[in-house]
C-alpha positions as CSV (number, residue, x, y, z in Angstrom):
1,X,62.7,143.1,223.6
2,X,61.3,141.3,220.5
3,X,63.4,140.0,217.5
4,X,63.6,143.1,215.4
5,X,64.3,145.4,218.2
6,X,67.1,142.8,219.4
7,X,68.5,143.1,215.6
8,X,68.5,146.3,215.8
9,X,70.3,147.3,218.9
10,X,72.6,144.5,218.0
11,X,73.7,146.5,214.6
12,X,73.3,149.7,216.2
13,X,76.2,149.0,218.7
14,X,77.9,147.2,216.0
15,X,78.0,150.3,214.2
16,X,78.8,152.5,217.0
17,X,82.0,150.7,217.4
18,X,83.1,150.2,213.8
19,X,82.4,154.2,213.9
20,X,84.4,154.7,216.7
21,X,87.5,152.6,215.6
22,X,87.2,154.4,212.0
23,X,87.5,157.8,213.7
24,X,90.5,156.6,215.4
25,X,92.3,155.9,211.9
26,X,91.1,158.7,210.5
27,X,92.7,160.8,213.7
28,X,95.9,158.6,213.6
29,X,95.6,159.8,209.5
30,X,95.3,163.6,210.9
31,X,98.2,163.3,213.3
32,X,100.5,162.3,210.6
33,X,99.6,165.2,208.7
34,X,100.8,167.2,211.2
35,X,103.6,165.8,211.6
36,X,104.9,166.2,208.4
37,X,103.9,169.5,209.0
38,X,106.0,170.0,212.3
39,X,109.2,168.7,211.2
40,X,109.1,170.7,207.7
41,X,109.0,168.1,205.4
42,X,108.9,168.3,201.5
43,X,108.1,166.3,198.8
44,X,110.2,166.7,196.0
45,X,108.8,165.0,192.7
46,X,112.6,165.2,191.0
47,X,112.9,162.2,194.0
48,X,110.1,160.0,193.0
49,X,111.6,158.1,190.7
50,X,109.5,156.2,188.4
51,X,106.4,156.4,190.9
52,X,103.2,158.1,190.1
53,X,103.3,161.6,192.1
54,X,99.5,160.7,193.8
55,X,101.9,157.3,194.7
56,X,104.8,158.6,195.8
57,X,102.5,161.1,198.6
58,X,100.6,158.0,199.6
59,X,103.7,156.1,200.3
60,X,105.6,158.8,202.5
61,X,102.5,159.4,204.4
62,X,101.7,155.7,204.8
63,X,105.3,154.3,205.5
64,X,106.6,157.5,207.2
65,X,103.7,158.5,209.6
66,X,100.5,156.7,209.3
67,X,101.8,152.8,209.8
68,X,103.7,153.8,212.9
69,X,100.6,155.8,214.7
70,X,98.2,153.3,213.8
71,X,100.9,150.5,215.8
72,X,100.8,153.0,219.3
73,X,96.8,152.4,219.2
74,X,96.0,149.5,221.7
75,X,99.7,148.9,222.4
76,X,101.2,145.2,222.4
77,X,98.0,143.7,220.4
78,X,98.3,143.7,216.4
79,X,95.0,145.3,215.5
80,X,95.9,147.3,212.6
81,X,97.9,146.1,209.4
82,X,98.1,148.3,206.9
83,X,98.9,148.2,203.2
84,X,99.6,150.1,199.9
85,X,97.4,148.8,196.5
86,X,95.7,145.8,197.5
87,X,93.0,144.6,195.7
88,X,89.8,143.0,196.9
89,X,87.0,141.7,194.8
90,X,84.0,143.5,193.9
91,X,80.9,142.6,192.1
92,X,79.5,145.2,189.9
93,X,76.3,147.3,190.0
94,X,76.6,147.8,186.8
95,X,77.4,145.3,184.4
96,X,77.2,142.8,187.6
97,X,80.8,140.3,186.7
98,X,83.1,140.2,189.7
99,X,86.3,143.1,189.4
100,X,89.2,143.7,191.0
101,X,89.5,147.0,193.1
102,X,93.2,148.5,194.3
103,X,92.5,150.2,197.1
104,X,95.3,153.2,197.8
105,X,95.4,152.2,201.6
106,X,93.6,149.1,203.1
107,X,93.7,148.7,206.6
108,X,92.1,145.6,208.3
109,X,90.8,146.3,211.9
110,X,91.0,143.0,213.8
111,X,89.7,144.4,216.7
112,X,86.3,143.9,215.0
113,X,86.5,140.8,214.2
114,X,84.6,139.8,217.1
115,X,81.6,141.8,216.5
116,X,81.7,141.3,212.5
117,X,82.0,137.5,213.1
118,X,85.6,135.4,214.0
119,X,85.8,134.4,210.0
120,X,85.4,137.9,208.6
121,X,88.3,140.1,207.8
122,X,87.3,143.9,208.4
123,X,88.7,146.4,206.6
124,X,88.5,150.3,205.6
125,X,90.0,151.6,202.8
126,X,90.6,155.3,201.9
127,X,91.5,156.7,198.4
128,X,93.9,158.9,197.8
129,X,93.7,161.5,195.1
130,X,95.9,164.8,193.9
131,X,92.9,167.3,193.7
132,X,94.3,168.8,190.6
133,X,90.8,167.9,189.4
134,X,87.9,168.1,190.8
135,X,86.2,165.5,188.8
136,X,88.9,162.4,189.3
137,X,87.9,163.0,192.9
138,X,84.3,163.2,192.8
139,X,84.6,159.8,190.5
140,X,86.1,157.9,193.2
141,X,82.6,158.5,194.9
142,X,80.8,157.8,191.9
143,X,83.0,153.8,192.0
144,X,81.7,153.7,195.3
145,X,77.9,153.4,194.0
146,X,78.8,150.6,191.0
147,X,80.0,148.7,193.7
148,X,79.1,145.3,196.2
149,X,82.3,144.2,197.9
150,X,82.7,140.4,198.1
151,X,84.8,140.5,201.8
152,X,83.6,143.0,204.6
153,X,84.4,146.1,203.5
154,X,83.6,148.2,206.7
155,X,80.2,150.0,205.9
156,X,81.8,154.0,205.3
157,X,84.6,154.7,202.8
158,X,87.5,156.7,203.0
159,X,88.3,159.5,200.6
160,X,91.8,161.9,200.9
161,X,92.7,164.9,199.0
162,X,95.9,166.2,198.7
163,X,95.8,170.3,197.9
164,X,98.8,171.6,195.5
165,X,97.2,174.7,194.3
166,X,97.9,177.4,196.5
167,X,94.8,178.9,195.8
168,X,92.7,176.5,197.1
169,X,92.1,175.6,200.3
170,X,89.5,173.4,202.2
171,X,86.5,175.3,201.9
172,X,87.4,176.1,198.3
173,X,87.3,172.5,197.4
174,X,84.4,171.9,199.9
175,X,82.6,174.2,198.0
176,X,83.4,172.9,194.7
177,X,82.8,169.2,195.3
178,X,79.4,170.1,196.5
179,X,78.7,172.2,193.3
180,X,79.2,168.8,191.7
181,X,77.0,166.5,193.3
182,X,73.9,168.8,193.2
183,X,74.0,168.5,189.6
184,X,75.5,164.9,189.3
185,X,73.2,162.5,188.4
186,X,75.7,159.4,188.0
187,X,75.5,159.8,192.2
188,X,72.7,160.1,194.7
189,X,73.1,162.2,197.8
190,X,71.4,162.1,200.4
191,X,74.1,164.6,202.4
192,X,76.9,167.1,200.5
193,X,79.5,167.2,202.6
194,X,79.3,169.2,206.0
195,X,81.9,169.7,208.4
196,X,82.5,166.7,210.6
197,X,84.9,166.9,213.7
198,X,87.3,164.4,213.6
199,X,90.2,165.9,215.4
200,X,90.3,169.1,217.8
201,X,91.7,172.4,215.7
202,X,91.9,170.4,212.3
203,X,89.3,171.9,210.0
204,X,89.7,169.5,206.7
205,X,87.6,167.1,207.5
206,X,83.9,166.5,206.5
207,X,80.8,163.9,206.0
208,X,78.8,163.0,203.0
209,X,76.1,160.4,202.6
210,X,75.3,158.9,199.5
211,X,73.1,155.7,197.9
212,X,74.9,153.1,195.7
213,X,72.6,151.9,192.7
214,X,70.9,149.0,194.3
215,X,69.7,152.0,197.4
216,X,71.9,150.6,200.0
217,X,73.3,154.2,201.4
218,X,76.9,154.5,202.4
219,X,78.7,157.7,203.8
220,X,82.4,158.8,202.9
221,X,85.1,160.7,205.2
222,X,86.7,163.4,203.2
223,X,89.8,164.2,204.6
224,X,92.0,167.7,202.9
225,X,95.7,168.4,203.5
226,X,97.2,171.4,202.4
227,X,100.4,170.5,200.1
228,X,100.5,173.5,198.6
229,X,103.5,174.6,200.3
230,X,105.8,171.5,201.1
231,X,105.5,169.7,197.5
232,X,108.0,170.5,194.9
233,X,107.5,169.9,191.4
């Protein structure tokens, strides 16, 4: 096997297992869905508080569901710890001066620190978003191609849409995301989102592949839960 090759195969399983431990959040992500689901659960905004509603639906899922099935993966071991608005640095594409970025959830996997490199710190973020409008979601994407992260950001992104109008569903917003992007010209590409199996009999999840500015492509996990009937303005 020559150098290149050696490279290659060397990302390539690198990549297969980041992959792999990516689904699993994303499933452990799922599962707490449907768990709120199950047991009936509403989110009553009079409740909130001060907190920002796209905050306060993020933090029940997070603290309520998602921390605790992310702790049952690889049991005894720490690998996941997860977090609510924490900010890592980014350099921008744009105007290229270092930012801060708050990232809605940012878990760090460090079962991959071994395959990243002992001094990294992988993590995967996923951003949350009330799809109230179309547009604040599709911009999220759009931050995604301004952006070079300074630690290891783990190379796909995470992207969550929580439905409130009863009159969408899925496919609706599928559909209308995709309407976007073939006439967005503030992002490139490469693959609207398609339907992308993440866990068995849940059918709000899906796959796009874009290009940031400087070419380097980067693909997104869209992930839609149906609120319409358990939030409560």
């Amino acid at each position: 096997m020559n150098l290149n090759a050696s490279i290659y195969a060397k990302n390539r399983e690198k990549l297969s297992l980041t992959n792999k431990r990516v689904n699993q959040i994303l499933v452990c992500t799922i599962i707490s869905y449907e768990k709120i689901l199950a047991k009936g659960v509403v989110f009553d905004y009079s409740k909130r508080g001060k907190i920002k509603p796209e905050d306060f639906l993020r933090n029940r899922l997070v603290d309520d569901y998602l921390e605790s099935e992310l702790s049952l993966i690889d049991i005894g071991t720490e690998y996941f710890t997860i977090n609510k608005e924490v900010s890592e640095e980014y350099t921008s594409l744009v105007d290229i001066q270092l930012h801060n970025d708050p990232i809605d959830i940012h878990i760090v996997d460090k079962a991959l620190k071994n395959s990243w490199g002992k001094t990294t710190k992988p993590y995967f973020a996923i951003e949350c978003k009330r799809l109230g409008s179309i547009s604040d979601y599709i911009n999220d994407t759009k931050k995604f191609t301004e952006r070079s992260y300074t630690r290891l950001r783990l190379p796909y992104e995470g992207q969550l849409g929580f439905i409130e109008n009863t009159n969408w569903n899925h496919k609706t917003v599928r559909d209308k995301i995709n309407n976007n992007l073939s006439s967005n010209s503030d992002i490139e590409t490469t693959k609207k989102l398609e339907f992308y199996t993440i866990r068995e009999k849940f059918d709000g999840s899906y796959h796009s592949v874009h290009k940031k500015k400087d070419k380097t492509p980067f693909s997104v996990f869209h992930l839609f839960f149906d609120y319409s009937k358990i939030v409560l303005s």
